[in-house]
N, C-alpha and C positions, 0 to 999 in steps of 0.2 A: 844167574847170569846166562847168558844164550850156549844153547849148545852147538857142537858141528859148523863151528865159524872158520875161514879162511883165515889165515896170518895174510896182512897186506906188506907186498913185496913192493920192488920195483925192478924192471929188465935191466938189462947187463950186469949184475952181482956176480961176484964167483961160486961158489959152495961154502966158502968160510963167513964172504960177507952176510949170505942167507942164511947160516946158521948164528950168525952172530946178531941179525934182527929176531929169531928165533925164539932166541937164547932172551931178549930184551926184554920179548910178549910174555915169556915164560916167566920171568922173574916178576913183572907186573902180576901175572894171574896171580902168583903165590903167597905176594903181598898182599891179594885180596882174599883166596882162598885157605893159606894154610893157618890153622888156628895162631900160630904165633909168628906169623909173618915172615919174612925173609931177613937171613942175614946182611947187616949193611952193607958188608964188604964185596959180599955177593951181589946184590945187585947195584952198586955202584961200579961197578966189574963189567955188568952186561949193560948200562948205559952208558957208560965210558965207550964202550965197543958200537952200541949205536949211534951215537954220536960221530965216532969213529968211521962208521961205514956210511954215513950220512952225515955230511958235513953241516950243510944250507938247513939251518932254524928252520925256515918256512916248509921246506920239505918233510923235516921232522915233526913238527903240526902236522902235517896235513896227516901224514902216517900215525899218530897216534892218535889223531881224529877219527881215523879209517878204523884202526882199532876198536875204538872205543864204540864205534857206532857198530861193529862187527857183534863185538864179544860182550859189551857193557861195562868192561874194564877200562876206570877211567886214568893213564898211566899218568897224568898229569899229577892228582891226588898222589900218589906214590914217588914222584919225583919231587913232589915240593917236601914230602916230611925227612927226603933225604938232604934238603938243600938248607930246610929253617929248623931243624932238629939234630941231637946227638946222639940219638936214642941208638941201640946196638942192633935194633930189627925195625923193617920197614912192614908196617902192618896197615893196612887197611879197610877200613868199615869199622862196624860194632861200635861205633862212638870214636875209636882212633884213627880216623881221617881226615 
């Protein structure tokens, strides 16, 4: 995946709202980076909260389009195995996506 990429913002957030899209991209990388993925609760935690700080769908595409074209992390993949799965970790690649 790409190294030294921007997290894609947008102006007027406060310091929680920014930490809390953050907190979102972080949970995506992890799903795709950490060998055993993320816990679900965790990051259904940090998309709840992106969601939260971004209400408007379309907005939220665009930003995880932004992402994904940044970092190669595709957060989409990560939010559907949290959406059509039970599984207790949100993993990513290696054949589990």
């Amino acid at each position: 995946m790409a190294e030294n990429y921007e997290y894609p913002l947008v102006e007027g957030l406060s310091v929680t709202e920014i930490s809390d899209l953050i907190g979102f991209y972080n949970a995506v990388e992890q799903a795709y980076e950490n060998p055993r993925g993320i816990d679900r609760s965790q990051f259904k935690m940090a998309y709840d909260k992106f969601r939260s700080v971004i209400p408007a769908k379309s907005e939220q595409k665009q930003l995880e389009k932004r992402f994904a074209d940044e970092s190669g992390f595709d957060s989409y993949q990560a939010i559907k195995q949290l959406e059509q799965t039970d599984a207790s970790l949100i993993k990513v690649g290696d054949g589990n996506g």
